[in-house]
Backbone as XML, in Angstrom:
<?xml version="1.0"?>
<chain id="A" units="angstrom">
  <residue number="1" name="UNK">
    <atom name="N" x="-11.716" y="-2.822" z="15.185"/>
    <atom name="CA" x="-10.492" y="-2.367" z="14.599"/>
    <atom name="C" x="-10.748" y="-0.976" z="14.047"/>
  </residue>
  <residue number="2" name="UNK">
    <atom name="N" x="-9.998" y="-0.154" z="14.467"/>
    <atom name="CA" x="-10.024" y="1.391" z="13.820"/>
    <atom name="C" x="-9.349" y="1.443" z="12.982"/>
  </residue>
  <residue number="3" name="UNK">
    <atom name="N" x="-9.709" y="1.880" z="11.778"/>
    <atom name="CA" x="-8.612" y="2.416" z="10.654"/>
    <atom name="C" x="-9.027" y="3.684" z="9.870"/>
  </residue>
  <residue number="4" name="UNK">
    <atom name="N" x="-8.236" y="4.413" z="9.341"/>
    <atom name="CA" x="-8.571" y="5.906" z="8.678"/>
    <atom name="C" x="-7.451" y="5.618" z="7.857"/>
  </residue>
  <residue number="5" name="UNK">
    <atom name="N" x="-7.902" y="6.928" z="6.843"/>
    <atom name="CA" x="-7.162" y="7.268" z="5.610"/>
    <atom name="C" x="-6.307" y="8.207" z="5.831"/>
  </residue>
  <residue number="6" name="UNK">
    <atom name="N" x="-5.102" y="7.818" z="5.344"/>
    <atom name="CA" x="-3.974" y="9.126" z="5.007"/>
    <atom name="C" x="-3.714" y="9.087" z="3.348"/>
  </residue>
  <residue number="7" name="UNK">
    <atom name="N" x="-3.240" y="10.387" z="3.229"/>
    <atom name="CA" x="-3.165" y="10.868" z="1.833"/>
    <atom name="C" x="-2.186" y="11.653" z="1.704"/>
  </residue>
  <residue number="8" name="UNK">
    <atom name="N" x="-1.262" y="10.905" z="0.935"/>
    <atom name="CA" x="-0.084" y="11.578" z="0.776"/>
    <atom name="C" x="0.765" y="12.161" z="1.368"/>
  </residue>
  <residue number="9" name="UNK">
    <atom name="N" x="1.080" y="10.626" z="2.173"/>
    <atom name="CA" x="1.900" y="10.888" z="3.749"/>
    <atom name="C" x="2.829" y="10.031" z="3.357"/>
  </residue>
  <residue number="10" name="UNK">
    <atom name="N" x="4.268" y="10.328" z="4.176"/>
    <atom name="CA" x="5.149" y="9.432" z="4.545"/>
    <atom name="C" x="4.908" y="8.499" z="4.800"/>
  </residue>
  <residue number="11" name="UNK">
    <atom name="N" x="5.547" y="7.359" z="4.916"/>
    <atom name="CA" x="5.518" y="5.826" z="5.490"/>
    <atom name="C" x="6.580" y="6.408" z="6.419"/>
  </residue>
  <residue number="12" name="UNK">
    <atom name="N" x="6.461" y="5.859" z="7.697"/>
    <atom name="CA" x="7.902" y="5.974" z="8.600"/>
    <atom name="C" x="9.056" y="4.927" z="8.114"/>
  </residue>
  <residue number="13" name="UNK">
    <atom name="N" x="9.732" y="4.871" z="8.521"/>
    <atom name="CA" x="11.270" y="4.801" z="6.990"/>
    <atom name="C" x="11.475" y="3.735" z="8.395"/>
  </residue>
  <residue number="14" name="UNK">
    <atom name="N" x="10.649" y="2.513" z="8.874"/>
    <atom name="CA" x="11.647" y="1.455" z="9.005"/>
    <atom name="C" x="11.621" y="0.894" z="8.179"/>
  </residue>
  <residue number="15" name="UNK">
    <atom name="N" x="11.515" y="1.219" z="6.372"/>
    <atom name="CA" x="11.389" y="0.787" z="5.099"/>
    <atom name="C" x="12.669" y="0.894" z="4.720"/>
  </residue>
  <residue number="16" name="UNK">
    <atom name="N" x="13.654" y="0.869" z="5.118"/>
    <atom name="CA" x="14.883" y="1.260" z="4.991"/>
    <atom name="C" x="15.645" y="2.701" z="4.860"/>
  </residue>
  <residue number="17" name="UNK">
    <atom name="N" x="16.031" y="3.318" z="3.919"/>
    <atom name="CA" x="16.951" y="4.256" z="4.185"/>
    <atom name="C" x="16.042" y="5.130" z="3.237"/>
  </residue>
  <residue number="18" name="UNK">
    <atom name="N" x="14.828" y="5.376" z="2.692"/>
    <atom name="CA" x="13.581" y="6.084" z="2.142"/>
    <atom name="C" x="13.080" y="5.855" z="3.044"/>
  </residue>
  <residue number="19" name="UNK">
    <atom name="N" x="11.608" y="7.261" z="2.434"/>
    <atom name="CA" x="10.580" y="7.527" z="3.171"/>
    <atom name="C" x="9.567" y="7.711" z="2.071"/>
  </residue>
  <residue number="20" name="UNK">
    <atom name="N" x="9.358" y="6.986" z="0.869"/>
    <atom name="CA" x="8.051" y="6.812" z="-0.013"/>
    <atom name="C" x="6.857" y="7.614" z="0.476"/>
  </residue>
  <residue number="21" name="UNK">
    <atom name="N" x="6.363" y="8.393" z="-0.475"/>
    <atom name="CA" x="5.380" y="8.763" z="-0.475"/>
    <atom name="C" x="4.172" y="7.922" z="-0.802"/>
  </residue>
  <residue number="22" name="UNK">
    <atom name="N" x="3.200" y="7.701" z="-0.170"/>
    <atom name="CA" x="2.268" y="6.919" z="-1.774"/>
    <atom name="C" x="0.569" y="7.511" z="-1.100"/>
  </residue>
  <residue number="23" name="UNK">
    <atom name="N" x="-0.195" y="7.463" z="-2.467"/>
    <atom name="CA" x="-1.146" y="8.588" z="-2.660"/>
    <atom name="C" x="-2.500" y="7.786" z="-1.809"/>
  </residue>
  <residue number="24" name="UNK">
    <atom name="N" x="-2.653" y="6.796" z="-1.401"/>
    <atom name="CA" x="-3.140" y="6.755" z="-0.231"/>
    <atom name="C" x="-3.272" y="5.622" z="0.802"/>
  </residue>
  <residue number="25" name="UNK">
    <atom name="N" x="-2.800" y="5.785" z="2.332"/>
    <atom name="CA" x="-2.516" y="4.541" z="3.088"/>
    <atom name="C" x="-3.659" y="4.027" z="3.797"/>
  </residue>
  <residue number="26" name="UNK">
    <atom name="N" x="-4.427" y="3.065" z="4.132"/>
    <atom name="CA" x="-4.979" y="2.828" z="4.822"/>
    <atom name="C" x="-4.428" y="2.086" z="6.449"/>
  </residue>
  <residue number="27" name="UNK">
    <atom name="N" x="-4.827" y="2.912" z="7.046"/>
    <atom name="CA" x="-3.945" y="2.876" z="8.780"/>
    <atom name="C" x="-4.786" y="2.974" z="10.039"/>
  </residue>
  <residue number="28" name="UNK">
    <atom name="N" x="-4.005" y="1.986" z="10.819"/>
    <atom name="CA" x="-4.928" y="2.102" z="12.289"/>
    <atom name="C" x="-4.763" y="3.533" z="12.576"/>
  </residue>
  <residue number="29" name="UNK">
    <atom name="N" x="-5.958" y="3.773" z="13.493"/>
    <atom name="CA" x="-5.835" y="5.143" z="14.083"/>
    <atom name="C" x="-5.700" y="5.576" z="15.258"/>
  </residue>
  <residue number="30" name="UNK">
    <atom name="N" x="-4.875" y="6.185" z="15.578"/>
    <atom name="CA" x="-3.995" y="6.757" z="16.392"/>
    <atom name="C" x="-4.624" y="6.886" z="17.574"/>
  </residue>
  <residue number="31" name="UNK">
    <atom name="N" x="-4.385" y="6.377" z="18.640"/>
    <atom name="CA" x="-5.455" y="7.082" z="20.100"/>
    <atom name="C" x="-5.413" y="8.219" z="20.461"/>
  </residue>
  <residue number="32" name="UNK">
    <atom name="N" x="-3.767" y="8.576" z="20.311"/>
    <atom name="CA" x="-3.617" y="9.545" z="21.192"/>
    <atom name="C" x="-3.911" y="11.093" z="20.767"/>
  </residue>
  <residue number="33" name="UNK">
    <atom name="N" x="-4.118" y="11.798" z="21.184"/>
    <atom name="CA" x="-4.191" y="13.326" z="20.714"/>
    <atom name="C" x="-3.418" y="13.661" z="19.482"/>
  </residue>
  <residue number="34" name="UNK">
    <atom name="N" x="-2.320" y="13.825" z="19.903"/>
    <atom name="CA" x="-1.332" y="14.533" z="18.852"/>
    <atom name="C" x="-0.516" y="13.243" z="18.490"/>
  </residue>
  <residue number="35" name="UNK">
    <atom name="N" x="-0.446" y="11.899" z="17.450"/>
    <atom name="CA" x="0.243" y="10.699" z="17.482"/>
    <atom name="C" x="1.133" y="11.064" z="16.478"/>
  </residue>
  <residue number="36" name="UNK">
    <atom name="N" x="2.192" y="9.980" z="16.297"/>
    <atom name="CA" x="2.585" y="10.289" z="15.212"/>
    <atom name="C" x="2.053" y="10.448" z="13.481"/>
  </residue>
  <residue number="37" name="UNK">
    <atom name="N" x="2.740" y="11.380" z="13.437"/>
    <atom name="CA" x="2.017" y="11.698" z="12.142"/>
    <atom name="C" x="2.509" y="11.008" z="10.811"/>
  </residue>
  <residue number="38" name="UNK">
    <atom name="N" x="3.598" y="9.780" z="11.187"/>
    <atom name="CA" x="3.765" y="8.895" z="10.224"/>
    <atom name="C" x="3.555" y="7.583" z="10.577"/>
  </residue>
  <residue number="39" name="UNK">
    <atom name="N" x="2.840" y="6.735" z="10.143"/>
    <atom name="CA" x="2.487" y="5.534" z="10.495"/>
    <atom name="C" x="3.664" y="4.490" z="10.257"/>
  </residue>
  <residue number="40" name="UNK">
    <atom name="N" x="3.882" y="3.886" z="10.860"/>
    <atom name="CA" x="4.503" y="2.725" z="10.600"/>
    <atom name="C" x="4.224" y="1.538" z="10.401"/>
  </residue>
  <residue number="41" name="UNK">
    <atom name="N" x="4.916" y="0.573" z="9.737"/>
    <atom name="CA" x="4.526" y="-0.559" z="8.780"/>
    <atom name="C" x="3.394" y="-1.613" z="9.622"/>
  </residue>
  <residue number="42" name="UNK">
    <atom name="N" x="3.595" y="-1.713" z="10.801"/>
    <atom name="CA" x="2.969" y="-2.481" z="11.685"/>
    <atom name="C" x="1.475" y="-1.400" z="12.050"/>
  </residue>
  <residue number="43" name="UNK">
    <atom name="N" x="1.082" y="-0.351" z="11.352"/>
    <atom name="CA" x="0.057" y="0.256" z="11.589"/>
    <atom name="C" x="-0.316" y="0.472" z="10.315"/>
  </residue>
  <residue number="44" name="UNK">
    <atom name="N" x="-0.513" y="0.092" z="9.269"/>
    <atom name="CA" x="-0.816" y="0.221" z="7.761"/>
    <atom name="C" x="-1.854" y="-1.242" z="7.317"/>
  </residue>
  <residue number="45" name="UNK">
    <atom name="N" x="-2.813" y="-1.299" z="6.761"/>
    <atom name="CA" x="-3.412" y="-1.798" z="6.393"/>
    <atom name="C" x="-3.218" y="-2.265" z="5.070"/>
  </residue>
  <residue number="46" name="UNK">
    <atom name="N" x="-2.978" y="-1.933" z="4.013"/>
    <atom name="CA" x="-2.536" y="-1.642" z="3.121"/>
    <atom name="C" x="-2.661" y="-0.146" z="2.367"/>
  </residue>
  <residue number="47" name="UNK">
    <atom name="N" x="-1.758" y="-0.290" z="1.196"/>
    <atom name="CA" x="-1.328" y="0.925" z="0.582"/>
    <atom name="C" x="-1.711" y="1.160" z="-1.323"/>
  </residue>
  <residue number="48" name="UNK">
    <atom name="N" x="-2.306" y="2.157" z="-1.280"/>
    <atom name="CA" x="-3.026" y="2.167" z="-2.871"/>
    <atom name="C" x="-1.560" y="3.488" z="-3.312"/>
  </residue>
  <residue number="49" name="UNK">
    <atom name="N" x="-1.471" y="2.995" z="-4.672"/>
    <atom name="CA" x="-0.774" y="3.824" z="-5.430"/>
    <atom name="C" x="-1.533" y="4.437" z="-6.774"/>
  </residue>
  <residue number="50" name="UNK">
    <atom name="N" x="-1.982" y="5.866" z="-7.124"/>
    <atom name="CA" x="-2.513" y="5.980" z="-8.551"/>
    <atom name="C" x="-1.625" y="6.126" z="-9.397"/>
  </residue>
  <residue number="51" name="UNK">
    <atom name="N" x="-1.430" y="5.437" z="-10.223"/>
    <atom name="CA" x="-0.433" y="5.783" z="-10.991"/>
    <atom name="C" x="-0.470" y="6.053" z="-12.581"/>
  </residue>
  <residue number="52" name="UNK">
    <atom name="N" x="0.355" y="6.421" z="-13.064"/>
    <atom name="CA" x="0.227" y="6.888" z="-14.492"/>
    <atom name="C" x="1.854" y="6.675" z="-15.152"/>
  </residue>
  <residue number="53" name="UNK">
    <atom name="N" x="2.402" y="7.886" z="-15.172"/>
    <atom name="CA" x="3.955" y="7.921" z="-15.570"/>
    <atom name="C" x="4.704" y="7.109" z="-14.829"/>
  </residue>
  <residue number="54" name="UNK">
    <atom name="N" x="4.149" y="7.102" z="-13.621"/>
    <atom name="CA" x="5.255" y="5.958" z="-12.210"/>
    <atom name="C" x="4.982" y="4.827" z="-12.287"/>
  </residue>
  <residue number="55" name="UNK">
    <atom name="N" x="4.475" y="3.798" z="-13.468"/>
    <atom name="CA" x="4.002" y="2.719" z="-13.179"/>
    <atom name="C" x="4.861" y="1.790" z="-13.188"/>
  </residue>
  <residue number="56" name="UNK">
    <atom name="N" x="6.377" y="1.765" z="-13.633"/>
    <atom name="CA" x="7.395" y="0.952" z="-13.336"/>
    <atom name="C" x="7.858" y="0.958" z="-12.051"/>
  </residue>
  <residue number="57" name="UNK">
    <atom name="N" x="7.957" y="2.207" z="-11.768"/>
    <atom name="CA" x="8.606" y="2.371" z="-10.653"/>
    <atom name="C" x="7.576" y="2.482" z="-9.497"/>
  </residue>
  <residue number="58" name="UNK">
    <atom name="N" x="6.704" y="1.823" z="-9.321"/>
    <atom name="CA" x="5.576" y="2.407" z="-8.471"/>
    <atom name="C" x="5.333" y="0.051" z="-8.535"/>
  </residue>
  <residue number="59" name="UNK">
    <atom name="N" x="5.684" y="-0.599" z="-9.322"/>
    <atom name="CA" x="5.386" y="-1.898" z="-9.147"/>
    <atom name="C" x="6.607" y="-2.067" z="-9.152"/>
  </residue>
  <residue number="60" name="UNK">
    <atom name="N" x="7.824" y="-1.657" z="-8.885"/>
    <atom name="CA" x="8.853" y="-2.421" z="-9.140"/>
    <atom name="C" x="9.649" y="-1.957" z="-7.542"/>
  </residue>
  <residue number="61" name="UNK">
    <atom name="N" x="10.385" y="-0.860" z="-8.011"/>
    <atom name="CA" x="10.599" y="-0.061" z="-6.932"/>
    <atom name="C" x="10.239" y="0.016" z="-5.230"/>
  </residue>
  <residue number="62" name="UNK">
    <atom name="N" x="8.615" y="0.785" z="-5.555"/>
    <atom name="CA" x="8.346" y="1.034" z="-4.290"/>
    <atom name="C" x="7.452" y="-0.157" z="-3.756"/>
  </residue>
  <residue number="63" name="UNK">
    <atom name="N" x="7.409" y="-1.329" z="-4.591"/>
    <atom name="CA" x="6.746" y="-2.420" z="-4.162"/>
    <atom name="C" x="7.911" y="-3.293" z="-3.622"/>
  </residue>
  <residue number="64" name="UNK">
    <atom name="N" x="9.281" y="-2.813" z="-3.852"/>
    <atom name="CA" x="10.334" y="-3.975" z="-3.149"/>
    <atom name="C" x="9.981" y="-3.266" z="-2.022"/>
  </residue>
  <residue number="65" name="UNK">
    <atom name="N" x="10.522" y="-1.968" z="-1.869"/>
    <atom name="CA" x="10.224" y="-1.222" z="-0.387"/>
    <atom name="C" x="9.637" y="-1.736" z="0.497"/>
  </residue>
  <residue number="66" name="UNK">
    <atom name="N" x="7.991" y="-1.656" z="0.188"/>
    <atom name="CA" x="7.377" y="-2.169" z="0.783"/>
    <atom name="C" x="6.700" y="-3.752" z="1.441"/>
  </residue>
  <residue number="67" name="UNK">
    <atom name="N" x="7.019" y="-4.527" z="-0.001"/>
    <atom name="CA" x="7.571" y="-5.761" z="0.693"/>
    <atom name="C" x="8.659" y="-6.186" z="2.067"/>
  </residue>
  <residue number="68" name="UNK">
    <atom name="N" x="9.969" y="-5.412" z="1.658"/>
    <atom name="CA" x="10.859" y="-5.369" z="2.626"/>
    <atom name="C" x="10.103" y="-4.870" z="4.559"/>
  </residue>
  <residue number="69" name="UNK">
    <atom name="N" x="9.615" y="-4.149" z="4.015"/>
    <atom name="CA" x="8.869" y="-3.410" z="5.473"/>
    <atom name="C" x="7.977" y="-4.491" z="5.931"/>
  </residue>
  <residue number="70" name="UNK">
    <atom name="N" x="7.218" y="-5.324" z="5.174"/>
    <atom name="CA" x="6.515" y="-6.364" z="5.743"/>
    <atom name="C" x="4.962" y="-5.570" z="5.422"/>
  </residue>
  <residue number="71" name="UNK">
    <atom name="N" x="4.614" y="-4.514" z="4.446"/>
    <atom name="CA" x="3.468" y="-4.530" z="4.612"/>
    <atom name="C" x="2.900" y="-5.318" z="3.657"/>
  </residue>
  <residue number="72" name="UNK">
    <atom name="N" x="1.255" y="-5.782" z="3.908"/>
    <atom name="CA" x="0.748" y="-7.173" z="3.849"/>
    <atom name="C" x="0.196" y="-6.682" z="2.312"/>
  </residue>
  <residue number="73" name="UNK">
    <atom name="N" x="-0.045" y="-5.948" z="1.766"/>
    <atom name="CA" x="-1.234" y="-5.383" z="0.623"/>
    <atom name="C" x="-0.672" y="-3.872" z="-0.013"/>
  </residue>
  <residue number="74" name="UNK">
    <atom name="N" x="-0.056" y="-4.065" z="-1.534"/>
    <atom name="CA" x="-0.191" y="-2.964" z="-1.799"/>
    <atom name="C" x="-0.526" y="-2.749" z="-3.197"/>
  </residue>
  <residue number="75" name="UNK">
    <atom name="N" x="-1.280" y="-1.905" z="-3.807"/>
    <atom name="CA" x="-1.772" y="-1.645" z="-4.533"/>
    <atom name="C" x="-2.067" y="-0.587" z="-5.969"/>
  </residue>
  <residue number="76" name="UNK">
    <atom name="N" x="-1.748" y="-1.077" z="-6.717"/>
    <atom name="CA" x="-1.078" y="-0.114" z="-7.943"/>
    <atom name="C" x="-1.846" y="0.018" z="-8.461"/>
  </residue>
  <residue number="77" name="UNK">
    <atom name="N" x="-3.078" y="1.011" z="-9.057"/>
    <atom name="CA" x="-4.256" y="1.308" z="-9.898"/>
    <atom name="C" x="-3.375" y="2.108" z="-10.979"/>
  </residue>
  <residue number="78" name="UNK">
    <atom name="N" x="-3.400" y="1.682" z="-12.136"/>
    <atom name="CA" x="-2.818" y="1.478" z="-13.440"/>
    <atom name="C" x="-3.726" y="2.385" z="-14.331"/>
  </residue>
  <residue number="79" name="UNK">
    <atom name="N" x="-3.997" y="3.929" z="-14.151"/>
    <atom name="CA" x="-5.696" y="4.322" z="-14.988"/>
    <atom name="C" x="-4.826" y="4.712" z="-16.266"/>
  </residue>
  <residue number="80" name="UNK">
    <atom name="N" x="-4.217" y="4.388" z="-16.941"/>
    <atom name="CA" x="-4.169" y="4.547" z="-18.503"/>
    <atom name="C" x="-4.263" y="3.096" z="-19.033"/>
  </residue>
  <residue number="81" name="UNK">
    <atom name="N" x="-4.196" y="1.841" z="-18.312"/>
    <atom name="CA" x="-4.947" y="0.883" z="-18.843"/>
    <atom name="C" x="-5.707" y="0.162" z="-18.226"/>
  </residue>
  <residue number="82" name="UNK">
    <atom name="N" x="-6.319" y="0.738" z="-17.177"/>
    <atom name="CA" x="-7.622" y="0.515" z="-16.220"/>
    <atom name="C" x="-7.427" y="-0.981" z="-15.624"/>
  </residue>
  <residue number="83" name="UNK">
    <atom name="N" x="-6.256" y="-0.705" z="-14.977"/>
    <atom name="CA" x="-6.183" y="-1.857" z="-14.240"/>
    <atom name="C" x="-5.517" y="-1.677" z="-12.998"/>
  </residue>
  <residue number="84" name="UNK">
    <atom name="N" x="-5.896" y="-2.893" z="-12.058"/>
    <atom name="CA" x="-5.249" y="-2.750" z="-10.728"/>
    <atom name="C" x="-3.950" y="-3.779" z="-10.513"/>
  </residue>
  <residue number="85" name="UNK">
    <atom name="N" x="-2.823" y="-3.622" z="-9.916"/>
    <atom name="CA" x="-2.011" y="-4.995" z="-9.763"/>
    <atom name="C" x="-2.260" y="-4.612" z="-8.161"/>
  </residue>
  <residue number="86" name="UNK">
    <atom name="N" x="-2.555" y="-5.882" z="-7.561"/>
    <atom name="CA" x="-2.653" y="-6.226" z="-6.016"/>
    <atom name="C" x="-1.496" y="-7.354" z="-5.537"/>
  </residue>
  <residue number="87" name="UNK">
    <atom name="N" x="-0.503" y="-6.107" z="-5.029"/>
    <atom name="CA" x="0.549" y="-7.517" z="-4.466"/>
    <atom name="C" x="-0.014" y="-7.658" z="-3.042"/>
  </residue>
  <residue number="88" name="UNK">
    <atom name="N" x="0.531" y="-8.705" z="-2.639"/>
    <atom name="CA" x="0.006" y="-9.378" z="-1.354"/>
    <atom name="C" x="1.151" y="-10.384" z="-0.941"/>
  </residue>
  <residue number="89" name="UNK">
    <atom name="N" x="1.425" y="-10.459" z="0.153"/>
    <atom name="CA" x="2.191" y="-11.537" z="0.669"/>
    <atom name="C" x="3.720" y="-11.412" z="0.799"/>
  </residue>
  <residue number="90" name="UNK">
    <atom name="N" x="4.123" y="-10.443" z="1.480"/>
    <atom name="CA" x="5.502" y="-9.649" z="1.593"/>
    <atom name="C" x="6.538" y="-11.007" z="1.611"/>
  </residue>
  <residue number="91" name="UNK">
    <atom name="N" x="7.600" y="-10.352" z="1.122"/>
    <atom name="CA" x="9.101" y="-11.575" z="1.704"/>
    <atom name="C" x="9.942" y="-10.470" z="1.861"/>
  </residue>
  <residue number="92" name="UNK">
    <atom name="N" x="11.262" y="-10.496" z="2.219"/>
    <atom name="CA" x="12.541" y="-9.739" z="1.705"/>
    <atom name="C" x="12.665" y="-9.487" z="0.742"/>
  </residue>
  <residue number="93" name="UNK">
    <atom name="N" x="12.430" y="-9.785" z="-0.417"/>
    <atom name="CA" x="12.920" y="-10.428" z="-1.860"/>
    <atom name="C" x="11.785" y="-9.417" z="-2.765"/>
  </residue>
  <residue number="94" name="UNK">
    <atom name="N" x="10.617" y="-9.404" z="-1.915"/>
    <atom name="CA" x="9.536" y="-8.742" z="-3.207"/>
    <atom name="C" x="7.819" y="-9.261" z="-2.172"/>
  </residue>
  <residue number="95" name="UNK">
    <atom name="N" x="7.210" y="-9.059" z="-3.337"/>
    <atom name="CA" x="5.817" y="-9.539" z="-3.245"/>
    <atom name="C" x="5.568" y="-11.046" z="-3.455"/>
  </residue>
  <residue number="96" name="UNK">
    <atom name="N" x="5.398" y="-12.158" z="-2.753"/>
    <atom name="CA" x="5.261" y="-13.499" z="-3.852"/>
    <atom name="C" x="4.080" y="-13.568" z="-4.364"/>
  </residue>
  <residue number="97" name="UNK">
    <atom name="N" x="3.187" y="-12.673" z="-4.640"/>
    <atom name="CA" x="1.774" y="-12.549" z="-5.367"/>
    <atom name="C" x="1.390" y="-11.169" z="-5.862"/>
  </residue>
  <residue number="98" name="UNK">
    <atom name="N" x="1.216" y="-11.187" z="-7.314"/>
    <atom name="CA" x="0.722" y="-10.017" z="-7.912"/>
    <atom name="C" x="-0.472" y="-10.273" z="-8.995"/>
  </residue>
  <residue number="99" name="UNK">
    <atom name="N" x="-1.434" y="-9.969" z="-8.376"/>
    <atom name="CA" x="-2.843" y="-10.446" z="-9.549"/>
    <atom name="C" x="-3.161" y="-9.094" z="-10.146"/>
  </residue>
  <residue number="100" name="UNK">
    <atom name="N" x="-3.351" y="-9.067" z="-11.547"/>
    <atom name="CA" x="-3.903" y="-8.200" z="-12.062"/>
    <atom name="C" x="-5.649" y="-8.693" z="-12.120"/>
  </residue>
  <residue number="101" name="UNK">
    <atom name="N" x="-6.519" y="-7.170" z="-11.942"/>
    <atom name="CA" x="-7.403" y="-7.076" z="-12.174"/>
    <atom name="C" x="-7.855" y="-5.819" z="-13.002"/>
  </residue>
  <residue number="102" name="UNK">
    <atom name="N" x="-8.574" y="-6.040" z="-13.847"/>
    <atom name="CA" x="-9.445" y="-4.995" z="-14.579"/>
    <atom name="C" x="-10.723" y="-4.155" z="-13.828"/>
  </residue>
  <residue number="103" name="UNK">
    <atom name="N" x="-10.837" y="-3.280" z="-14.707"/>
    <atom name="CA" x="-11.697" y="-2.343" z="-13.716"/>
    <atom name="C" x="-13.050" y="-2.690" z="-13.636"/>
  </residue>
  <residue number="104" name="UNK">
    <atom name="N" x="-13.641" y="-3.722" z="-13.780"/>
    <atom name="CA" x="-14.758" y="-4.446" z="-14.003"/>
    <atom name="C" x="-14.873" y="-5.459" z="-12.998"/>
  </residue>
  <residue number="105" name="UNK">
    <atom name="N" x="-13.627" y="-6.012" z="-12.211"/>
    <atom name="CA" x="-13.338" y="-6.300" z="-11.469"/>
    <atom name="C" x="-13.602" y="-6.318" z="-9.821"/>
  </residue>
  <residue number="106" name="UNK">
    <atom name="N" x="-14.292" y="-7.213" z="-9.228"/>
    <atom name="CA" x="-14.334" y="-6.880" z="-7.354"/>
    <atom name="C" x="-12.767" y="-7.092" z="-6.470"/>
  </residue>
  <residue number="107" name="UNK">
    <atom name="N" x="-12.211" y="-6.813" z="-5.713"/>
    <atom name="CA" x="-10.725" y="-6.279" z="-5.228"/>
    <atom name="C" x="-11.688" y="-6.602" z="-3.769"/>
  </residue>
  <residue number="108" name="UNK">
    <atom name="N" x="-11.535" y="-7.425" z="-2.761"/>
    <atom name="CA" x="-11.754" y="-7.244" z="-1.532"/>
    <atom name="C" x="-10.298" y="-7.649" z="-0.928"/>
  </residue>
  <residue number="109" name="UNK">
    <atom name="N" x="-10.347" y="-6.356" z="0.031"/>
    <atom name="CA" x="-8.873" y="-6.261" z="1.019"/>
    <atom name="C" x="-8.957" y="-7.643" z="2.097"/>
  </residue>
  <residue number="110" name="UNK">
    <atom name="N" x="-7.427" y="-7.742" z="2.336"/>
    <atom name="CA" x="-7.156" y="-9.151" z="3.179"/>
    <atom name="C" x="-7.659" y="-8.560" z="4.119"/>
  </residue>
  <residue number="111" name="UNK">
    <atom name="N" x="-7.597" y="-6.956" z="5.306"/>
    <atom name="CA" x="-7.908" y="-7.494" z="5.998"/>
    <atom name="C" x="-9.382" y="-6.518" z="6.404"/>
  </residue>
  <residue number="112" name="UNK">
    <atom name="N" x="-9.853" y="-6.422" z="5.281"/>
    <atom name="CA" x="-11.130" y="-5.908" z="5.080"/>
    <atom name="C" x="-11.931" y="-6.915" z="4.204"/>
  </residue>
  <residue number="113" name="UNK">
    <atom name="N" x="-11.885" y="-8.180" z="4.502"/>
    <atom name="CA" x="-12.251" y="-9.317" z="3.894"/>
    <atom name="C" x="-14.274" y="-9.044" z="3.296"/>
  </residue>
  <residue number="114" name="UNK">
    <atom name="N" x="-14.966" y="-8.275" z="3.819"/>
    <atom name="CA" x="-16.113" y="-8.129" z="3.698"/>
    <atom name="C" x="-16.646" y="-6.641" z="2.844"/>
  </residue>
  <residue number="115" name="UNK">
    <atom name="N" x="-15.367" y="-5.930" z="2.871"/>
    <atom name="CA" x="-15.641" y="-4.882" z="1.678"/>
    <atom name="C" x="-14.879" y="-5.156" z="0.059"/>
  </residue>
  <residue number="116" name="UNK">
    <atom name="N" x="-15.549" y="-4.489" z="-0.744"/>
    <atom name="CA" x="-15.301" y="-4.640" z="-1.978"/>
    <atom name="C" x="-15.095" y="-3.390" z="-2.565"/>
  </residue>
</chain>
C-alpha cells in the first residue's frame, strides 16, 4: 500500500458543498505523473487537524464533514491541553467514536495498525 503526506491541501469536495482545508492528510499515492492534486475521500487514510483557536469547530464542524464523506479516521491534536480526540467510524450523522487521548498516550492508526 502506498501512502504520502499532504499538507495543507484541499479534500476534493465530494464532502459536500466545502472544500476543508486540514493541516495534514494522510493519502494513497498517486501513480500517475501529474494526478490529481486533490485527493478524494476514497484515497485518504486518515486526516490530522492541529488545532488551537479551531477546536470547536475543527471537532464539531469539520468532523461532521468528514464523517459525511465516509472518511474512516480523523484526528484533532488539541496542543493547549495536550490532547488528541481520534474519531473513527464514519455514519451520515457524525463520528460514532471519539476517544480522547493524552499526550503520554500510544494512537496506532486503523489502517496503519503496526505504527504508533
Amino acid at each position: 500500500m502506498n501512502s504520502g503526506t499532504s499538507c495543507q491541501n484541499a479534500v476534493t469536495s465530494t464532502l459536500s458543498t466545502s472544500e476543508p482545508e486540514t493541516d495534514i492528510a494522510i493519502v494513497k499515492i498517486d501513480p500517475q505523473p501529474y494526478g490529481n492534486p486533490h485527493p478524494n475521500p476514497q484515497e485518504i487514510f486518515f486526516l490530522i487537524e492541529i488545532s488551537d483557536t479551531t477546536l470547536k469547530i475543527d471537532r464539531e464542524e469539520k468532523a461532521l464533514i468528514y464523517a459525511k464523506a465516509n472518511i474512516s479516521e480523523y484526528w484533532v491534536l488539541d496542543v493547549s491541553n495536550r490532547q488528541a480526540y481520534i474519531c473513527r467510524h464514519p455514519t451520515p450523522k457524525g463520528y460514532k467514536s471519539e476517544t480522547v487521548f493524552s499526550d503520554s498516550e500510544i494512537i496506532n492508526p486503523l489502517n496503519f495498525p503496526s505504527l504508533s
